[in-house]
PDB file of N, CA, C and O in Angstrom:
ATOM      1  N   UNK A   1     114.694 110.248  96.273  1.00  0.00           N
ATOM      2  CA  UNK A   1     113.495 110.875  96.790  1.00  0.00           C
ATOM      3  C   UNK A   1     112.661 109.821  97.508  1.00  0.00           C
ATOM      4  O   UNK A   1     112.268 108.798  96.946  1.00  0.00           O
ATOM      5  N   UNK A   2     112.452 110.074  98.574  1.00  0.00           N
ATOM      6  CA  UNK A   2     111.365 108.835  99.104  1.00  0.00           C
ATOM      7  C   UNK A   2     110.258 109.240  99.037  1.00  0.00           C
ATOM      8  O   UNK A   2     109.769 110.368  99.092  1.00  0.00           O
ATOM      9  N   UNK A   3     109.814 108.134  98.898  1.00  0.00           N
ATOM     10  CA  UNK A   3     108.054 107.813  98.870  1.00  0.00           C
ATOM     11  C   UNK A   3     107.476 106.717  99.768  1.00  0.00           C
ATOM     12  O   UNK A   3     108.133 105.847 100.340  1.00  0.00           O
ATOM     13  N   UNK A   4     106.405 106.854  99.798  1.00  0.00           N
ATOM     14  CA  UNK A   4     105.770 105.935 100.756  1.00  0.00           C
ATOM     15  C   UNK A   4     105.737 104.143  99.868  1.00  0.00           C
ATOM     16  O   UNK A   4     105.544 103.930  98.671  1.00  0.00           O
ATOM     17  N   UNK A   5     105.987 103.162 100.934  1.00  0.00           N
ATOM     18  CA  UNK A   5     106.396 101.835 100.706  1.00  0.00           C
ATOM     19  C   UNK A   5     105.285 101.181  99.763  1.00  0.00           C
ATOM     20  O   UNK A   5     105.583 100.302  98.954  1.00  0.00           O
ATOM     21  N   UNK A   6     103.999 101.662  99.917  1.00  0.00           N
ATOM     22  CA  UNK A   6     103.014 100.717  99.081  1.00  0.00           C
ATOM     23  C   UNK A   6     103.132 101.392  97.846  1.00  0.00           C
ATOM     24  O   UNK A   6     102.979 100.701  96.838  1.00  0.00           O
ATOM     25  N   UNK A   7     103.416 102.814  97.685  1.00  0.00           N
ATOM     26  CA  UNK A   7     103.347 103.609  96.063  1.00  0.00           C
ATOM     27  C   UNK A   7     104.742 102.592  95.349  1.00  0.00           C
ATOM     28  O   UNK A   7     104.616 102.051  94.250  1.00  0.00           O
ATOM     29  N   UNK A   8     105.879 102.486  96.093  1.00  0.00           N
ATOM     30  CA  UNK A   8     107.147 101.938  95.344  1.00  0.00           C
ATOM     31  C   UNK A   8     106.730 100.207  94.960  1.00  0.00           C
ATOM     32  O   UNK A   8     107.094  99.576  93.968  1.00  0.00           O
ATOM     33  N   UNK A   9     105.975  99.792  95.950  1.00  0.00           N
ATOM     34  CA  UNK A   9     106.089  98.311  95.606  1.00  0.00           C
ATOM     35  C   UNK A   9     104.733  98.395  94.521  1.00  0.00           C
ATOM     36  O   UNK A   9     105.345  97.965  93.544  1.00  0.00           O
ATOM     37  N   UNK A  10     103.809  98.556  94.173  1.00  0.00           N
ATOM     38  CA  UNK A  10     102.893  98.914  93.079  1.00  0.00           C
ATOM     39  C   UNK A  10     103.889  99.147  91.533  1.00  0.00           C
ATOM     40  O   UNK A  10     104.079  98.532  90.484  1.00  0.00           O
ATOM     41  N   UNK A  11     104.240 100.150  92.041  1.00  0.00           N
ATOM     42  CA  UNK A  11     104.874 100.642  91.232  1.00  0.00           C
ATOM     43  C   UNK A  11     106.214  99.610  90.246  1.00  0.00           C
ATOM     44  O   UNK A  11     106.438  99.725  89.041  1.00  0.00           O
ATOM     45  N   UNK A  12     106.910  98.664  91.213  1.00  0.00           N
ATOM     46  CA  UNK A  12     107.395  97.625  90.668  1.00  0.00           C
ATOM     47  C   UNK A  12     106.773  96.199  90.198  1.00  0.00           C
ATOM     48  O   UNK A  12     107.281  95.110  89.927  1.00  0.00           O
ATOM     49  N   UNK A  13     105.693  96.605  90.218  1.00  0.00           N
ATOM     50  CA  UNK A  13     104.684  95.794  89.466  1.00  0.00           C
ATOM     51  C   UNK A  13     104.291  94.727  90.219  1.00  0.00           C
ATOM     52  O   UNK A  13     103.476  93.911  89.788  1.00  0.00           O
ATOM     53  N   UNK A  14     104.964  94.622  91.680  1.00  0.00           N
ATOM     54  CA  UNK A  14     104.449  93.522  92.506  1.00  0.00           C
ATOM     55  C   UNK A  14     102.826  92.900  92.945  1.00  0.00           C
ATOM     56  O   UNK A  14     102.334  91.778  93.067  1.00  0.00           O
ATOM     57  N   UNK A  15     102.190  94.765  93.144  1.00  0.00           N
ATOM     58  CA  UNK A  15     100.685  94.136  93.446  1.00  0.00           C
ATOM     59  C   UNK A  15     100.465  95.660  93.940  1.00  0.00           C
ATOM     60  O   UNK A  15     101.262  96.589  94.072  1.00  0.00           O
ATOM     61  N   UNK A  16      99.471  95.584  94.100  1.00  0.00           N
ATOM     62  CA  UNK A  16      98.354  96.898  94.275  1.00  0.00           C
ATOM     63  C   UNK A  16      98.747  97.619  95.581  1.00  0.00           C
ATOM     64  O   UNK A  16      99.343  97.200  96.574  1.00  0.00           O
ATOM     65  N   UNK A  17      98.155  99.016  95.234  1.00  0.00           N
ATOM     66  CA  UNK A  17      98.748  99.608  96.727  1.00  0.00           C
ATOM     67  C   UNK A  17      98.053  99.534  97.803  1.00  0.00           C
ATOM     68  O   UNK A  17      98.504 100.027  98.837  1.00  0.00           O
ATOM     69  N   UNK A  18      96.791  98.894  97.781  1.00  0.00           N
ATOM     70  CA  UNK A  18      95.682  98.055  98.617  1.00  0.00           C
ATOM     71  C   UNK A  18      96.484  96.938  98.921  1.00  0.00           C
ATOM     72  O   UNK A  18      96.826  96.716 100.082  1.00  0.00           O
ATOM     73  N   UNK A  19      96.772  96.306  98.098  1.00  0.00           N
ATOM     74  CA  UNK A  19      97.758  95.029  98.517  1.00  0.00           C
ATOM     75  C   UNK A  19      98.999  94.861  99.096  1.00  0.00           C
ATOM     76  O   UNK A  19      99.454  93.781  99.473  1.00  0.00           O
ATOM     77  N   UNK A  20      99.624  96.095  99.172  1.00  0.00           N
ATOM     78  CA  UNK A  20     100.754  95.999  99.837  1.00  0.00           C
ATOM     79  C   UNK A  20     100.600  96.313 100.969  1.00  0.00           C
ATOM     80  O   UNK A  20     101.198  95.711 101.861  1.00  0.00           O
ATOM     81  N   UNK A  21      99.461  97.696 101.317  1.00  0.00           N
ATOM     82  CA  UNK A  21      99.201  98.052 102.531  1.00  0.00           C
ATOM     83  C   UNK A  21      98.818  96.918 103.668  1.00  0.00           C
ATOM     84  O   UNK A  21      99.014  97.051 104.876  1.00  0.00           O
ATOM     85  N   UNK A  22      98.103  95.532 102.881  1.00  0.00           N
ATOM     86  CA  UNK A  22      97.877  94.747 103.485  1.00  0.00           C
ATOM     87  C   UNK A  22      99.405  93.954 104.169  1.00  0.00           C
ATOM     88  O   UNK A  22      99.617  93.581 105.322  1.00  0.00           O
ATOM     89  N   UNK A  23     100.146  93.904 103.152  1.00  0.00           N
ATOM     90  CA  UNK A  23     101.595  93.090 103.026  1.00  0.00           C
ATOM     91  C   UNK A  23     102.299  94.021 104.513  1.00  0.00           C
ATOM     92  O   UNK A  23     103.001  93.479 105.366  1.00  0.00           O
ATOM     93  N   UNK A  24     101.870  95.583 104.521  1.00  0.00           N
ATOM     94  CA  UNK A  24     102.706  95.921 105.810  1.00  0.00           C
ATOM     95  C   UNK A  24     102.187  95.850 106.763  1.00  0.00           C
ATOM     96  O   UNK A  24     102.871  96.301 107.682  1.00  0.00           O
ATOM     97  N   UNK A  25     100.747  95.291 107.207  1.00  0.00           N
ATOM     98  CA  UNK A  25      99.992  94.972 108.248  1.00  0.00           C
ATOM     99  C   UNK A  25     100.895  93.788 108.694  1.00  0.00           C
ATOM    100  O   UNK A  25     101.445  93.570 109.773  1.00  0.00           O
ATOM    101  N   UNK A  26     100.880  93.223 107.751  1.00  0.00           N
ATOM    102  CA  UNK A  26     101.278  91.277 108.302  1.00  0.00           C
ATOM    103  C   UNK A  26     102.554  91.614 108.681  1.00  0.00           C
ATOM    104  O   UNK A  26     102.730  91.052 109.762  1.00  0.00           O
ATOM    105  N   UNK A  27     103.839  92.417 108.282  1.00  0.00           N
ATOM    106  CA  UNK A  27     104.718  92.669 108.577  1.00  0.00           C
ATOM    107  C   UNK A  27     105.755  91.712 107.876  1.00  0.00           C
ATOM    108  O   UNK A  27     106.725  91.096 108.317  1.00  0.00           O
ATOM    109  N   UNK A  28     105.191  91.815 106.616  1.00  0.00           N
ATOM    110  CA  UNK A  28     106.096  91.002 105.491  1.00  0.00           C
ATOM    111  C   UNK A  28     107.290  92.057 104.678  1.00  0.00           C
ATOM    112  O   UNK A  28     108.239  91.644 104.012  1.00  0.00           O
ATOM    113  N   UNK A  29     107.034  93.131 104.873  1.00  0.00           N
ATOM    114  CA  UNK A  29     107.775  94.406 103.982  1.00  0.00           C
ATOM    115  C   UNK A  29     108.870  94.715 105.377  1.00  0.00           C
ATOM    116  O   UNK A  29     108.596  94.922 106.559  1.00  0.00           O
ATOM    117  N   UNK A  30     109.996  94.653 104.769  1.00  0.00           N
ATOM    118  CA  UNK A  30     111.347  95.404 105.558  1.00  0.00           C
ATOM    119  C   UNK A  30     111.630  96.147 104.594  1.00  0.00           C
ATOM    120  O   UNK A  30     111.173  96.157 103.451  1.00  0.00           O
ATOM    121  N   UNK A  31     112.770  97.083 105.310  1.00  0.00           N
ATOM    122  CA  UNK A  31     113.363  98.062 104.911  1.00  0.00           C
ATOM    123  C   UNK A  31     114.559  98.432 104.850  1.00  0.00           C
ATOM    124  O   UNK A  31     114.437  99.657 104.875  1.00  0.00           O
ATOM    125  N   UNK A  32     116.079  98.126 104.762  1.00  0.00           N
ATOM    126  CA  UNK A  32     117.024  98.048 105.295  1.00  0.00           C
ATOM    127  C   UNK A  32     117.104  96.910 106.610  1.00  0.00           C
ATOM    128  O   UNK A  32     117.682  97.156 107.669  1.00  0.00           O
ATOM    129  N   UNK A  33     116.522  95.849 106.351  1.00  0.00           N
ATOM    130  CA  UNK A  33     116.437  94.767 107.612  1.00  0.00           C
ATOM    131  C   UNK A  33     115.604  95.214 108.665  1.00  0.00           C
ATOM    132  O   UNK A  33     115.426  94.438 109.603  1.00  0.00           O
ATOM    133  N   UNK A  34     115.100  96.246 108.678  1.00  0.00           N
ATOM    134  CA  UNK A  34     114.154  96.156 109.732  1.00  0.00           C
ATOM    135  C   UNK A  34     112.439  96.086 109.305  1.00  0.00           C
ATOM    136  O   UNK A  34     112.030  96.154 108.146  1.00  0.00           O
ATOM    137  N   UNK A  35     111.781  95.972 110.228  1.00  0.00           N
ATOM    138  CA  UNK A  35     110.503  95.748 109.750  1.00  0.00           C
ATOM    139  C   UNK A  35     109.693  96.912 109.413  1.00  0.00           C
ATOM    140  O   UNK A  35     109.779  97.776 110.286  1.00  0.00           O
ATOM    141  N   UNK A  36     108.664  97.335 108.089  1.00  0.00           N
ATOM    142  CA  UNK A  36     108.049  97.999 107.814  1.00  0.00           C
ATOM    143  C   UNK A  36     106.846  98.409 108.143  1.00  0.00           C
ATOM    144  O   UNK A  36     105.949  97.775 107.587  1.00  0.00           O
ATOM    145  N   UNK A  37     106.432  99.445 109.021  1.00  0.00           N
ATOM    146  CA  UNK A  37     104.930  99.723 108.658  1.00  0.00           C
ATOM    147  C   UNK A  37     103.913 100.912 108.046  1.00  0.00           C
ATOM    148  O   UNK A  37     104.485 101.835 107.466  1.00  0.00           O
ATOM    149  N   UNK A  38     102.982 100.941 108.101  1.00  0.00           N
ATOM    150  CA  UNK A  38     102.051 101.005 107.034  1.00  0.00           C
ATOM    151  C   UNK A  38     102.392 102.987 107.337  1.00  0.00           C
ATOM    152  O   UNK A  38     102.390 103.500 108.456  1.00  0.00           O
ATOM    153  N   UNK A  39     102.593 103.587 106.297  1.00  0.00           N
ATOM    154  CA  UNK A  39     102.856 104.684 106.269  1.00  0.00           C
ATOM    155  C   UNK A  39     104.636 104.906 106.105  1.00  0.00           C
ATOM    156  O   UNK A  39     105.152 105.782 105.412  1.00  0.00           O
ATOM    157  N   UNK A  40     105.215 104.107 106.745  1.00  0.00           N
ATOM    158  CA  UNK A  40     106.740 104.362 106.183  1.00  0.00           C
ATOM    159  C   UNK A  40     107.086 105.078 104.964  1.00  0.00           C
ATOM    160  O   UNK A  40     106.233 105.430 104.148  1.00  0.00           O
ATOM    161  N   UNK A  41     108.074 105.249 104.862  1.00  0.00           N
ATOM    162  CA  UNK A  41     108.401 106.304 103.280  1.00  0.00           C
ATOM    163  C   UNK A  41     109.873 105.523 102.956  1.00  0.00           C
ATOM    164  O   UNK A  41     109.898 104.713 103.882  1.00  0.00           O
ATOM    165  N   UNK A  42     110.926 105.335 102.291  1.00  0.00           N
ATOM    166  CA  UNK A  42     112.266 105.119 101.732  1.00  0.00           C
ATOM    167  C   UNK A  42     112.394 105.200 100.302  1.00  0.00           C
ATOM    168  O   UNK A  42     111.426 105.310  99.549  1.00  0.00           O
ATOM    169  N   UNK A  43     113.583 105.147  99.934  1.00  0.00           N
ATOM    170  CA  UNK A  43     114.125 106.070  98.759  1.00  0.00           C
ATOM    171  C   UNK A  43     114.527 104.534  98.360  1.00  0.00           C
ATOM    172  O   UNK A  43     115.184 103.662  98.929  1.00  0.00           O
ATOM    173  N   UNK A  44     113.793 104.615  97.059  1.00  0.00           N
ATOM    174  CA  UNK A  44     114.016 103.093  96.372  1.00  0.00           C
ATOM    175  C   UNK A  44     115.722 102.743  95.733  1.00  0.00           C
ATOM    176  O   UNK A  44     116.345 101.720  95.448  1.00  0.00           O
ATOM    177  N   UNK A  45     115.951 103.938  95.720  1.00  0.00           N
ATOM    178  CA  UNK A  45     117.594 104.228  94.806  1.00  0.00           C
ATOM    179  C   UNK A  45     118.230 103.654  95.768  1.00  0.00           C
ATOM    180  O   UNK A  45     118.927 102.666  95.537  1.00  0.00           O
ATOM    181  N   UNK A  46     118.075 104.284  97.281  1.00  0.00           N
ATOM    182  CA  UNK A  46     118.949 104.082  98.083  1.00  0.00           C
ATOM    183  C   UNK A  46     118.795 103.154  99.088  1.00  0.00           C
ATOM    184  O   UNK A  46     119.856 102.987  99.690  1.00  0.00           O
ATOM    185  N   UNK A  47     117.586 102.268  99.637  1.00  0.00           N
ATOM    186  CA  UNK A  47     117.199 101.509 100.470  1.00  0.00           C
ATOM    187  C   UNK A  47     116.671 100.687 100.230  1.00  0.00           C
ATOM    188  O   UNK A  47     115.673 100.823  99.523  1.00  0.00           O
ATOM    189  N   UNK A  48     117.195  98.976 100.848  1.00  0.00           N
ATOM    190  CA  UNK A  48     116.389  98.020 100.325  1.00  0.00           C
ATOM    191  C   UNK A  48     115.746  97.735 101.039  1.00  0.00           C
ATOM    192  O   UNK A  48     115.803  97.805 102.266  1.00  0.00           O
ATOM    193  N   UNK A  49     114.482  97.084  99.867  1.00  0.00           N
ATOM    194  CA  UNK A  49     113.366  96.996 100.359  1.00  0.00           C
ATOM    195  C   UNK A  49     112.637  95.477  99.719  1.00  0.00           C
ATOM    196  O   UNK A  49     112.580  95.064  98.561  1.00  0.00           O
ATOM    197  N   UNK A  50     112.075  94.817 101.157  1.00  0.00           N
ATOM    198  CA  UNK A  50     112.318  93.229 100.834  1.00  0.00           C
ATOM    199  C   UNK A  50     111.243  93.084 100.735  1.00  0.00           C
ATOM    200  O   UNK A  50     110.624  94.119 100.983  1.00  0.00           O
ATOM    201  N   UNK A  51     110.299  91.794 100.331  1.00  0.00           N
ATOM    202  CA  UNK A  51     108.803  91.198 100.675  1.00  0.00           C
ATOM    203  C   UNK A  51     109.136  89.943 100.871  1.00  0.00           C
ATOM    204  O   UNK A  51     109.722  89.377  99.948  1.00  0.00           O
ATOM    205  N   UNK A  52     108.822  89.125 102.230  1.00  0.00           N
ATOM    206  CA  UNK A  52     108.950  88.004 102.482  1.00  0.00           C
ATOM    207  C   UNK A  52     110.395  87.628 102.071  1.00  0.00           C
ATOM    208  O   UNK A  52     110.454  86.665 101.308  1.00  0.00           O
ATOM    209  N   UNK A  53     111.707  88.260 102.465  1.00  0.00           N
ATOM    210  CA  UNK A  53     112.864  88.333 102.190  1.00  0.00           C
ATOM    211  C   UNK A  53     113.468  88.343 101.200  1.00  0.00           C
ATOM    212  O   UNK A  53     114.590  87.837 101.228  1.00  0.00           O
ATOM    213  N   UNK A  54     112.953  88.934  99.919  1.00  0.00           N
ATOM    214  CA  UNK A  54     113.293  88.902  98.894  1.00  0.00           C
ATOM    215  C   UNK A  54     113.319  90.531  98.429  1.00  0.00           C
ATOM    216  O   UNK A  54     112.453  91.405  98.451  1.00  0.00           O
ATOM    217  N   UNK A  55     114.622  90.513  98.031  1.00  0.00           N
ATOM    218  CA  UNK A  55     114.654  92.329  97.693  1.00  0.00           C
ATOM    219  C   UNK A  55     113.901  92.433  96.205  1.00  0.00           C
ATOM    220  O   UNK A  55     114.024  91.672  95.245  1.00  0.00           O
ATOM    221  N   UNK A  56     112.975  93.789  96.356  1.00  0.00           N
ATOM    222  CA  UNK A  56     112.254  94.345  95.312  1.00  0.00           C
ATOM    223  C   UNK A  56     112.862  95.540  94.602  1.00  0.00           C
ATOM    224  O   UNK A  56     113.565  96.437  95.067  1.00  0.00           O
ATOM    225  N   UNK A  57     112.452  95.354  93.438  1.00  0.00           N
ATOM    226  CA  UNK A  57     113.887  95.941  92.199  1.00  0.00           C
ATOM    227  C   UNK A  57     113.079  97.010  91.564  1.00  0.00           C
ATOM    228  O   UNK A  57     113.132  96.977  90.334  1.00  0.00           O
ATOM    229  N   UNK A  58     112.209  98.128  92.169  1.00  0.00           N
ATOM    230  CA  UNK A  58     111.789  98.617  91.699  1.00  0.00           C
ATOM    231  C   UNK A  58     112.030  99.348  90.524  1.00  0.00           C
ATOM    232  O   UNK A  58     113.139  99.826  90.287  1.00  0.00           O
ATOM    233  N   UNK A  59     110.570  99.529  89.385  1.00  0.00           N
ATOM    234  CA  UNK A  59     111.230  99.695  87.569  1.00  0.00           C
ATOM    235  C   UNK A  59     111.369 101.500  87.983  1.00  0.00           C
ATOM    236  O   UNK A  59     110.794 102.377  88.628  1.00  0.00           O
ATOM    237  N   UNK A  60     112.823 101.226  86.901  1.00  0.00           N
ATOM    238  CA  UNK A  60     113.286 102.913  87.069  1.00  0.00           C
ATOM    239  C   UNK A  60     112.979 103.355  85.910  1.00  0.00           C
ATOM    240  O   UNK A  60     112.840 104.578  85.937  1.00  0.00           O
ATOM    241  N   UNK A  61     112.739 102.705  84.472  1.00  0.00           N
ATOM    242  CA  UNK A  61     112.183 103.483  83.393  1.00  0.00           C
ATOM    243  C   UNK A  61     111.484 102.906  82.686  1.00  0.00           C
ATOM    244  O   UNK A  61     111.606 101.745  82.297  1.00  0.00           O
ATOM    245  N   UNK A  62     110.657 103.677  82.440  1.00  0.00           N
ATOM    246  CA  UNK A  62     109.232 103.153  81.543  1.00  0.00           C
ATOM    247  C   UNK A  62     109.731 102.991  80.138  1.00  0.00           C
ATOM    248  O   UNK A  62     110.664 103.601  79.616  1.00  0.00           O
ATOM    249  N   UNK A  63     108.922 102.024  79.580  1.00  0.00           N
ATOM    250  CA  UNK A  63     109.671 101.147  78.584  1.00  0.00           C
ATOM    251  C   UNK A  63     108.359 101.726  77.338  1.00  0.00           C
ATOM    252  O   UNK A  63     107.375 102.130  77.957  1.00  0.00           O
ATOM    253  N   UNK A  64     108.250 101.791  76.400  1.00  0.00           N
ATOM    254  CA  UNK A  64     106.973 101.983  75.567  1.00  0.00           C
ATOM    255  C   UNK A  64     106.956 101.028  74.327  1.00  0.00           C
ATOM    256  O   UNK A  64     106.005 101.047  73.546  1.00  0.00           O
TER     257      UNK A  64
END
């Protein structure tokens, strides 16, 4: 299911969705190798998704 790029990277605990939105201004977030911007959507299951070239592993289950 895709979702928009700042909800998934939040969501993997990287940093805020204020903060990422910033991260796709600068044009630090790709997507399958290409570059991300601010509103994009991809399916975390199925598309990688880098910050400053490093793929993000978004958490698939909540732990309690």
């Amino acid at each position: 299911m895709t979702e928009r790029l700042q909800k998934i990277i939040a969501a993997a605990g990287i940093c805020s969705r204020r903060t990422a939105e910033e991260y796709l201004r600068q044009g630090r977030i790709s997507v399958n190798g290409e570059a991300a911007a601010l509103g994009d959507k991809a399916d975390p299951e199925k598309d990688r998704i880098c910050l400053d070239g490093k793929e993000i592993r978004p958490l698939t289950e909540k732990t309690y």
